[in-house]
TIPAMI-270842 format. One line per 8 residues: for each residue x, y, z of N, C-alpha, C. Coordinates in steps of 0.02 Angstrom, whole numbers, plus 50000, padded with zeros to 5 digits. Each point is the difference from the previous one (the first is absolute). Layout:
X Y Z X Y Z X Y Z  ...
//
This chain:
47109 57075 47779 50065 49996 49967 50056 49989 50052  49976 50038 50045 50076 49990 50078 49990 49937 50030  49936 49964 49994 49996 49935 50025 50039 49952 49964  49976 49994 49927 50037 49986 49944 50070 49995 50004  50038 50034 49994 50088 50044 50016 50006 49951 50055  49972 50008 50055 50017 49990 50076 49991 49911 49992  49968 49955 49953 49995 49943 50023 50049 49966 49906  50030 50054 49964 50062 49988 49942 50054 50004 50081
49984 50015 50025 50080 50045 50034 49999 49922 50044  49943 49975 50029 49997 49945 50051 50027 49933 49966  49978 50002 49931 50012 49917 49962 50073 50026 49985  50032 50060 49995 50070 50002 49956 50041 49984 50058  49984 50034 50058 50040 49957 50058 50012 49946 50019  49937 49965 49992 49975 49918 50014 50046 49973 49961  50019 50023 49948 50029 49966 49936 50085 50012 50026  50034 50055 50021 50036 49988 50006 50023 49984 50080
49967 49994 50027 50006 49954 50044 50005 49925 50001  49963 49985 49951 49993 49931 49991 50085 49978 49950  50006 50056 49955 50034 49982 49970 50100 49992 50022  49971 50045 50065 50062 50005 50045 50005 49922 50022  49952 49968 50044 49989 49968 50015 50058 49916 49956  49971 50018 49943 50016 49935 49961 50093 50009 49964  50025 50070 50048 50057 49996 49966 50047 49956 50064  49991 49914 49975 50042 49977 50043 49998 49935 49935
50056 49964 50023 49998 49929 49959 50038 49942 50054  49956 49928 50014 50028 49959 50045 50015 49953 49966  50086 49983 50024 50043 49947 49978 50030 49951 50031  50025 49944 49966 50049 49978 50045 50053 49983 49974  50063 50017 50051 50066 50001 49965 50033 49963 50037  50074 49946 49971 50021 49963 50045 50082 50018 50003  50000 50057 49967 50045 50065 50010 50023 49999 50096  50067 49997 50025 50024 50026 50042 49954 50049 50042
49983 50012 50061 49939 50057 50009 50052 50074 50016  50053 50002 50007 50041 50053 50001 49995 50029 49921  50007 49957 49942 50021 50020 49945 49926 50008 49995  49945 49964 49992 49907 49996 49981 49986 50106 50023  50023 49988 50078 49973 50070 50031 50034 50066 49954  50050 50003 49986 50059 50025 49954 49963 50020 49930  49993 49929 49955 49958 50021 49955 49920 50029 49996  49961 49981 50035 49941 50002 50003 49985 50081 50031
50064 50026 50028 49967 50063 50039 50049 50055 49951  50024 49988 49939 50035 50028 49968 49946 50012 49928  49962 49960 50006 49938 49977 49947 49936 50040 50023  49992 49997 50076 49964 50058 50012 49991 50067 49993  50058 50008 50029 50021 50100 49983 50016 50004 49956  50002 49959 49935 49998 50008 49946 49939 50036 49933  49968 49943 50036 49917 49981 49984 49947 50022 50020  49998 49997 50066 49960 50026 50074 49957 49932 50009
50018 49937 49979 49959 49948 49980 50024 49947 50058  49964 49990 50053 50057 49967 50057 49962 49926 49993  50075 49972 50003 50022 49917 49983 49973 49962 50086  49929 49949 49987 49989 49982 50083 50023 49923 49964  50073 49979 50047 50026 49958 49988 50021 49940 50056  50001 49923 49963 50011 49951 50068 50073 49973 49966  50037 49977 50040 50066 49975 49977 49996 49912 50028  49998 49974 49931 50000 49931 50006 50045 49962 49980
50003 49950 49996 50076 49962 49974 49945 49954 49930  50044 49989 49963 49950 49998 49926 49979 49938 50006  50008 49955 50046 49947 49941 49992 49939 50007 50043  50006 50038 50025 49937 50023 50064 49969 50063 49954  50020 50044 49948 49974 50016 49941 49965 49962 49962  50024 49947 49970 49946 49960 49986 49943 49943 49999  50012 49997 50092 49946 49975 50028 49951 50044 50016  50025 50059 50014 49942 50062 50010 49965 50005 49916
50012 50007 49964 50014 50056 49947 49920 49918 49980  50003 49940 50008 49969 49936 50007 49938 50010 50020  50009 49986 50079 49945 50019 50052 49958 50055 49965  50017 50053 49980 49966 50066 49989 49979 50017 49902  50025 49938 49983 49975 50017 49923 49936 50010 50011  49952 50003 50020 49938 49999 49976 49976 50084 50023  50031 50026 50042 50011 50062 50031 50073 50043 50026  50021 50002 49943 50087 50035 50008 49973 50052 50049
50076 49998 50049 50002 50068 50037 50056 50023 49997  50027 50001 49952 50060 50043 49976 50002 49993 49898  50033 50052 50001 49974 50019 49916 50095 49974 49958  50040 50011 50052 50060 49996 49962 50072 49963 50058  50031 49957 49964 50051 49958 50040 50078 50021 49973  50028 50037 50062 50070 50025 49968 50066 49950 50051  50059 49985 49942 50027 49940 50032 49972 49935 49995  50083 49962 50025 49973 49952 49997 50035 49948 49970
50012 49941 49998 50027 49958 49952 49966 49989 49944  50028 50019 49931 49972 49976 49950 49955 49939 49995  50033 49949 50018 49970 49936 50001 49924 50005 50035  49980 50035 50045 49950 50010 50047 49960 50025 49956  50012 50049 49965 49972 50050 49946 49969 49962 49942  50033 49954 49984 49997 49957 49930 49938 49954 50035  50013 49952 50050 49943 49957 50047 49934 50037 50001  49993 50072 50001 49958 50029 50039 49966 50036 49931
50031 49981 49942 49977 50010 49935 49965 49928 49979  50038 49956 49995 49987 49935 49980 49927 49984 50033  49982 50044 50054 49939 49949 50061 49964 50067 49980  49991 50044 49955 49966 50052 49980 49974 50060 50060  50063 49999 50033 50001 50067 50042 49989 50064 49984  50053 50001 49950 50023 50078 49980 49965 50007 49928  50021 50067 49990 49969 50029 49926 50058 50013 49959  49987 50015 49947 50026 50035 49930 50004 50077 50024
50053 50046 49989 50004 50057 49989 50063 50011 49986  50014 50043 49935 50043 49999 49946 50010 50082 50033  50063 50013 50027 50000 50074 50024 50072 50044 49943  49969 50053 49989 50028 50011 49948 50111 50045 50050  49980 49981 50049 50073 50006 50006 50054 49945 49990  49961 49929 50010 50016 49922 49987 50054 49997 49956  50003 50074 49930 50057 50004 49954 50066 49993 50038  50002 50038 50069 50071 49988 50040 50037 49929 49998
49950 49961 50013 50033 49934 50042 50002 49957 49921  50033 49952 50003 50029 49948 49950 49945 49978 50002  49987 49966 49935 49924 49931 49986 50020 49959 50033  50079 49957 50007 50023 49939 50041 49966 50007 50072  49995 50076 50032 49984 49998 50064 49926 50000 50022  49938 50003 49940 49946 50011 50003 49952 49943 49978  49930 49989 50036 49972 49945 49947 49972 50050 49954  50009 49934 49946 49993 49998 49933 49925 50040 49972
49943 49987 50039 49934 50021 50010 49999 50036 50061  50044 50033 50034 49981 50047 50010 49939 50001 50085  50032 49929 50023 49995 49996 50057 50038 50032 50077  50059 49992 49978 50045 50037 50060 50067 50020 49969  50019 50065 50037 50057 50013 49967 50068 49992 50043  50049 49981 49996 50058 49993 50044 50000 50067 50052  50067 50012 50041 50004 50080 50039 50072 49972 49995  50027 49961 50045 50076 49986 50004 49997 49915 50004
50074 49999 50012 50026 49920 50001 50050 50010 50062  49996 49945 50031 50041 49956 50050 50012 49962 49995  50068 49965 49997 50030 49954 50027 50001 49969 50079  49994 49927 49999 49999 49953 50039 50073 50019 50040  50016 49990 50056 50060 49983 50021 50008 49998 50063  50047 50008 50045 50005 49964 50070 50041 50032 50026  49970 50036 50073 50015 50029 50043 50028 49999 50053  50061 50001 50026 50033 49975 50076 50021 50049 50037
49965 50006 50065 50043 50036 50044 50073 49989 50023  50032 50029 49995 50084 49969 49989 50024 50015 50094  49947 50018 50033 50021 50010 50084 49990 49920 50001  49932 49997 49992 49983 49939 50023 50034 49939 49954  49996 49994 49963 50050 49958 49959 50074 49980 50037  50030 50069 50011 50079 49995 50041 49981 49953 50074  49930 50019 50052 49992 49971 50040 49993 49947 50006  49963 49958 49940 50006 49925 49989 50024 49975 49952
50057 50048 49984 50052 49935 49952 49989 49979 49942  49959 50032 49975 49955 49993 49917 50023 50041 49968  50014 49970 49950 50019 50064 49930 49939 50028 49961  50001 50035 49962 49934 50013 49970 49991 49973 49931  49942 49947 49988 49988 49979 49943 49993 50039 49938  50021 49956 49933 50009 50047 49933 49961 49935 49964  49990 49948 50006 49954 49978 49943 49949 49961 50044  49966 49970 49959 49929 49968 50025 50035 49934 50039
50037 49985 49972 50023 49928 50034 50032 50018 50052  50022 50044 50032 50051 50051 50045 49933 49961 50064  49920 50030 49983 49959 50010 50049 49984 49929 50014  50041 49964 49991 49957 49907 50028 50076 50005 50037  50043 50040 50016 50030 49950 50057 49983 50006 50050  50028 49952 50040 49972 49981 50077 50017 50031 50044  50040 50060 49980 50022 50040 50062 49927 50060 50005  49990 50007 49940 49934 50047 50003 49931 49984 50028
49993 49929 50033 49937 49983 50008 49981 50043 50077  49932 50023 49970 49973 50045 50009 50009 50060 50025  50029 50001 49947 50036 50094 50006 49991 50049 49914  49953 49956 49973 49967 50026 49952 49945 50038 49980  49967 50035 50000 49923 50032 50004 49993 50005 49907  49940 50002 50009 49964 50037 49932 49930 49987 49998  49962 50018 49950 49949 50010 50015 49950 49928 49964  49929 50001 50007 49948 49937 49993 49976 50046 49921
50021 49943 49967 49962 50001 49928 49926 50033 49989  49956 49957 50056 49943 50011 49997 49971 50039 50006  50035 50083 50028 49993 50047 50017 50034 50053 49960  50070 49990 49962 50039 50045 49986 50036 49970 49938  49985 50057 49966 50008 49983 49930 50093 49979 49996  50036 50072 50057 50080 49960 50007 50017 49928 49990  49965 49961 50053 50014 49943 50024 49985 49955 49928  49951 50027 49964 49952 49939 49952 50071 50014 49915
50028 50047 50026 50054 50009 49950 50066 49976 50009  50019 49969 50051 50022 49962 50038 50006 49941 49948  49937 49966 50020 49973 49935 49976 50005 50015 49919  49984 50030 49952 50008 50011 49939 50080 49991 49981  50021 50063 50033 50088 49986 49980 50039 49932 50021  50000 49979 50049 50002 49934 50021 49993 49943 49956  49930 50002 49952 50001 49980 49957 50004 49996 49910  50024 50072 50025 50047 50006 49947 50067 49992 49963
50041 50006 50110 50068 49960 49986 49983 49940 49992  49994 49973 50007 49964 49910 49996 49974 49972 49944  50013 50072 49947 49962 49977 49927 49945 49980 49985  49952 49999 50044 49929 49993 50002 49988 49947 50026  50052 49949 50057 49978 49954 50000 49975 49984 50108  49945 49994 50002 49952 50035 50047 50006 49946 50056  49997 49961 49983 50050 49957 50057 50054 50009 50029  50058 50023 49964 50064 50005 50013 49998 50095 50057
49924 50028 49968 49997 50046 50043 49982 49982 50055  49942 49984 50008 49973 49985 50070 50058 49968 50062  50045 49960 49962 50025 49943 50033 50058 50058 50027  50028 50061 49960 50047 50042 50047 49944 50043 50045  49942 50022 49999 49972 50040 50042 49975 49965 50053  49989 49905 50002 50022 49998 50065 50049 49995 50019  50038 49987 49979 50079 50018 50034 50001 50071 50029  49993 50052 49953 50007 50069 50038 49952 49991 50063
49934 49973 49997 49962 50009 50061 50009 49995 50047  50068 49930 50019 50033 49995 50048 50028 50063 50041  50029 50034 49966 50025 50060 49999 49983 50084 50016  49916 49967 50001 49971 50067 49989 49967 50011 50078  49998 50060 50058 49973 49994 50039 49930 50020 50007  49979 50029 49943 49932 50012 49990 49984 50051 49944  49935 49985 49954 49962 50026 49975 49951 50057 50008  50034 50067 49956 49973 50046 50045 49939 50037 49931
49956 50028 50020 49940 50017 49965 50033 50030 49941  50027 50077 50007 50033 50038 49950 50069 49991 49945  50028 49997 49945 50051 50011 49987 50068 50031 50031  49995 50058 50025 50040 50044 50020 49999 49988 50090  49968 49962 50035 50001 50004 50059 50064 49945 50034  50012 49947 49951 50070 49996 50030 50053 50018 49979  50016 50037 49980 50053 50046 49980 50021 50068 50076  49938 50020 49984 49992 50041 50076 50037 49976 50076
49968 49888 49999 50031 49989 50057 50060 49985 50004  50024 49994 49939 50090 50005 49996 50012 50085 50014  49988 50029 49972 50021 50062 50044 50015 50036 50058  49947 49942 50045 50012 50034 50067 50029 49950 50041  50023 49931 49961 50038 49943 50023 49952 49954 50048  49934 50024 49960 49966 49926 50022 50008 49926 49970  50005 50014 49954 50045 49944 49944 50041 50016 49983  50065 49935 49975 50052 50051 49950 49986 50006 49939
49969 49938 49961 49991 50003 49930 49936 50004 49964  49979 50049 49954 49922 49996 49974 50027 49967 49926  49901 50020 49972 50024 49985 49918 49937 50049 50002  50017 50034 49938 49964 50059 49983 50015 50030 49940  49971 50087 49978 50023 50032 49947 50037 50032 50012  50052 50036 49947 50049 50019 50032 49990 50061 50039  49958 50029 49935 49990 50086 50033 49975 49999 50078  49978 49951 50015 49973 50014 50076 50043 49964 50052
50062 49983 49961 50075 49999 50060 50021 50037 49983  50017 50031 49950 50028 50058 49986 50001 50059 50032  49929 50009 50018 49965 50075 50038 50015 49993 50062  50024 49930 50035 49998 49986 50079 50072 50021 49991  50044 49958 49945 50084 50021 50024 49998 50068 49996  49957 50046 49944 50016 50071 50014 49973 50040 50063  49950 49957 50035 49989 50023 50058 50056 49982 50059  50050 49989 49992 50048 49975 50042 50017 49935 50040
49947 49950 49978 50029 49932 50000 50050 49971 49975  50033 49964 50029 50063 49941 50004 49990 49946 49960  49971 50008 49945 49994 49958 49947 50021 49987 49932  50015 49930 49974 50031 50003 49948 49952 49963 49957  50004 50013 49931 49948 49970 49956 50000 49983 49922  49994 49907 50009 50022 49985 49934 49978 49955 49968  49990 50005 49920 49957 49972 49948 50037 49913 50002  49946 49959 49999 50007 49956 50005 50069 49989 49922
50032 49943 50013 50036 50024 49946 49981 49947 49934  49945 49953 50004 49995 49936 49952 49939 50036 49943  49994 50049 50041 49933 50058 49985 49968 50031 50031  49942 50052 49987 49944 50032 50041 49963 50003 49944  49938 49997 50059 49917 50046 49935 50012 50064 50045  49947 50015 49975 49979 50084 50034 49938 50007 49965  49973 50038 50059 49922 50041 49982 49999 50050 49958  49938 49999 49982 49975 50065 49946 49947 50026 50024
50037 50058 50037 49918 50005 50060 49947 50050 49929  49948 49993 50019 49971 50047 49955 49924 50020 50034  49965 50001 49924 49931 50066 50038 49946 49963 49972  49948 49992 50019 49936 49990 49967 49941 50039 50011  49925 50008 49977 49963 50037 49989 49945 49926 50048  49965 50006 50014 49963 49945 50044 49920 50009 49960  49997 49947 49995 49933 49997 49969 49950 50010 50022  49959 50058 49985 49926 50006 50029 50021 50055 50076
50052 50017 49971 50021 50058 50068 49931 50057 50001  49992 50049 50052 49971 50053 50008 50011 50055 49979  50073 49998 50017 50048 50062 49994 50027 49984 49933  49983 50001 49941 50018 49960 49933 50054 50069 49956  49942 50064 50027 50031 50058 49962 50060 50023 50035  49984 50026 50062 50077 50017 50039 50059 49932 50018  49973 49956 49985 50046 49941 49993 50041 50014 49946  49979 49990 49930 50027 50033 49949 50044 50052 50015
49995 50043 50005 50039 50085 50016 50069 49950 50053  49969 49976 50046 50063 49957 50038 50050 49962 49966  49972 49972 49945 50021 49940 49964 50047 50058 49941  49966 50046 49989 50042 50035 49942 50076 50035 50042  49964 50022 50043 50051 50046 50035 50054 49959 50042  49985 49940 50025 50049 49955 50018 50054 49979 49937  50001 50003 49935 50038 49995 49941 50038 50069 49987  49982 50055 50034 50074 50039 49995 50053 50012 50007
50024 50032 50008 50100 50038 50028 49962 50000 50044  49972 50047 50035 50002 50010 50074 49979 49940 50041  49958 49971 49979 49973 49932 50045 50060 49953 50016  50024 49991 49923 50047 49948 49995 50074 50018 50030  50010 50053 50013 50063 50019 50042 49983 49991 50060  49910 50001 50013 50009 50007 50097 50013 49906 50005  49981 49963 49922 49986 49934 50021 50089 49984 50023  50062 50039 49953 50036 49967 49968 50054 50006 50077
49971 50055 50033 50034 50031 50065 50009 49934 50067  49947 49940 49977 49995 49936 50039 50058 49946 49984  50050 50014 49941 50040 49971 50001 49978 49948 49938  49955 49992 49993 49977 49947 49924 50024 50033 49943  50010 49953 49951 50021 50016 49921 49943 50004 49977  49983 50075 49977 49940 50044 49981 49993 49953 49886  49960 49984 50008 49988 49982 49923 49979 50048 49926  49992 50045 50036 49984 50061 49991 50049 50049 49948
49978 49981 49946 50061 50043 49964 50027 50102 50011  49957 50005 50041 49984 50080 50037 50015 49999 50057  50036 49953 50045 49997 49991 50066 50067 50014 50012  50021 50011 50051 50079 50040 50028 50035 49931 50045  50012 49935 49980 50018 49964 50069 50051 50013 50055  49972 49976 50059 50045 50030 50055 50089 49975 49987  50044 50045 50012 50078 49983 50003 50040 49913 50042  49928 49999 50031 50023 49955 50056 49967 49907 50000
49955 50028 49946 49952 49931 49970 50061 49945 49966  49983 49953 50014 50037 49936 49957 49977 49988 49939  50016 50010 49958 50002 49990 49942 49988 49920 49938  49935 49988 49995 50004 49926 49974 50040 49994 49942  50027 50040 49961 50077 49977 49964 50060 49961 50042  50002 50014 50058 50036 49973 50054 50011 49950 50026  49930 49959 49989 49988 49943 50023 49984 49934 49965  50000 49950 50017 49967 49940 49933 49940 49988 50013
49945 50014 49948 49949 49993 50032 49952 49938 49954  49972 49962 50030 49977 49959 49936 49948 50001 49969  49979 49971 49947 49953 50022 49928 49946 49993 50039  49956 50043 50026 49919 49989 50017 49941 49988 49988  49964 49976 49978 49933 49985 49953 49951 50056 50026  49988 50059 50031 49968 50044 50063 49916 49965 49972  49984 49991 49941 49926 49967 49970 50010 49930 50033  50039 49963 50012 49996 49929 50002 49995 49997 50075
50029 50051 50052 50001 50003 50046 49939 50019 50049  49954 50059 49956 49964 50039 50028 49961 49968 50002  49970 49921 49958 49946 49985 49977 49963 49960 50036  49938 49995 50026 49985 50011 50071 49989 49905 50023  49994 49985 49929 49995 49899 50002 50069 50004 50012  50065 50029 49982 50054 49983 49999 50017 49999 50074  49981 50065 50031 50045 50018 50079 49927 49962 50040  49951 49994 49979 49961 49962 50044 50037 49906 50012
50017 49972 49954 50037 49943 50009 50075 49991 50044  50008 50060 50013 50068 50024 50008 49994 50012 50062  49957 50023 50026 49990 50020 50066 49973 49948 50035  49946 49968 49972 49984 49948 50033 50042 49927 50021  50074 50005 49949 50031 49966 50026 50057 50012 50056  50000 50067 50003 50041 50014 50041 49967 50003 50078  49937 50002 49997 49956 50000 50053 50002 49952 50043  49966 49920 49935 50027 49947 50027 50064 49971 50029
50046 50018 49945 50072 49964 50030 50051 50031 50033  49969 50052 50007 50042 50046 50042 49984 50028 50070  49931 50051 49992 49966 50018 50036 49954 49965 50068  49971 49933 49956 49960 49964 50041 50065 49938 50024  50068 50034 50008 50031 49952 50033 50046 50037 50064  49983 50071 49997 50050 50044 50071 49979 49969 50048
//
């Protein structure tokens, strides 16, 4: 009987050992890694469920998310540009999961089936260090046509489509001021190219080099000039004025994940007050009808922003034609 007892007592350990073991869930988020570390370790001591996470920029999301369909190594994708989200649905990445906090957020901000749900929105707009600006005699641009003059050539940064969902929203709005007409886009983005001193992997990374006056002027979201001027940069920052798009960063569930159950619990618990205040603390307009937005966020009532198709955009024949021309006539000509 004590042998008995003694080898219940050995498997109940085994068990929760093992079961310790599996309290983790791996993601990838293309979340800020100041704001990612923020949420994810607020989700822990919550939970006791720790988030093993890579921070990617959402087109390198879904070249991974690609490569690895046949063996996901991450269960859940937080952030992100909508559009990336929608692509990465369309090419049968992600899954269906209908989370019953989803009641928060608007249907406008969610797909329809129940593929990904919004988190916040950003606006497009343009960032100048105003030291460096005064040093060379440049004012700081306010509309898209502002960025083809010739005093700016190459004193522009932003980021490569092909990598970052920012940049590929770029190209969408672009052709949206343009009324859809895709020539008349291309034909200003080489013009801006002139202009541009380089293509950088991430969204948010030239914004940063206007901050420290490695460039004067980026193009980016707002919330992530926003967070630099509140970090005490010399910068001023403004919505194009003929229009802007803006992102809808959001969340998806990854298909054929590992971590499927504590993914979930992530996915639910990322849709609260508390999550959504640590999100809203980054300066984005939280979508979130429960969410507290920061005092200091720009406000898309504020701005003109133009009609977006985010389905017409996301759709992966659509931005695959889109990219490839910008590859060619742009890219394969630096």
């Amino acid at each position: 009987m004590k042998k008995i007892g003694l080898l219940l007592l050995s498997v109940f350990l085994c068990a929760a050992v093992a079961s310790a073991q599996t309290q983790s869930v791996s993601a990838y988020t293309t979340l800020e890694e100041p704001l990612a570390k923020m949420l994810f370790d607020a989700f822990e001591k919550e939970t006791g469920i720790a988030v093993k996470w890579i921070r990617l920029s959402g087109g390198e999301v879904v070249s991974r998310l690609e490569a690895e369909k046949a063996n996901p190594q991450a269960s859940i994708w937080v952030g992100g540009v909508g559009l990336d989200h929608i692509t990465a649905k369309t090419k049968g990445l992600t899954e269906v999961y209908k989370s019953r906090n989803a009641r928060n957020t608007p249907k406008e901000y969610q797909d329809p089936q129940g593929y990904w749900i919004g988190l916040y929105i950003g606006p497009l707009t343009f960032v100048t260090n105003l030291d460096q600006a005064k040093k060379l005699g440049i004012t700081p641009p306010k509309s898209w046509n502002d960025l083809l003059k010739p005093e700016y050539k190459g004193l522009i940064r932003m980021a490569n489509p092909n990598t970052s969902g920012t940049a590929y929203n770029v190209i969408t709005t672009l052709r949206y001021v343009f009324n859809g007409d895709e020539n008349k886009t291309f034909d200003y983005l080489k013009k801006l190219d002139v202009n541009i001193d380089q293509y950088t992997q991430s969204g948010s990374a030239p914004g940063k080099s206007v901050a420290i006056g490695e460039i004067p002027i980026a193009i980016g979201y707002a919330h992530d000039q926003v967070k630099l001027k509140a970090g005490g940069a010399n910068v001023v920052i403004n919505a194009p004025s003929e229009g802007t798009g803006f992102e809808l960063a959001s969340m998806s569930m990854i298909k054929g994940g590992k971590d499927a159950v504590n993914a979930k619990k992530l996915y639910d618990w990322i849709l609260t007050k508390p999550a959504q205040d640590i999100i809203a603390t980054y300066y984005v307009v939280p979508v979130s009808k429960i969410a507290t937005p920061h005092k200091d966020a720009l406000k898309i009532t504020d701005i003109k922003t133009v009609k977006q198709d985010f389905v017409w955009d996301g759709d992966a024949a659509n931005k695959a034609r889109l990219l490839d021309r910008w590859n060619s006539e742009i890219a394969a000509k630096r």
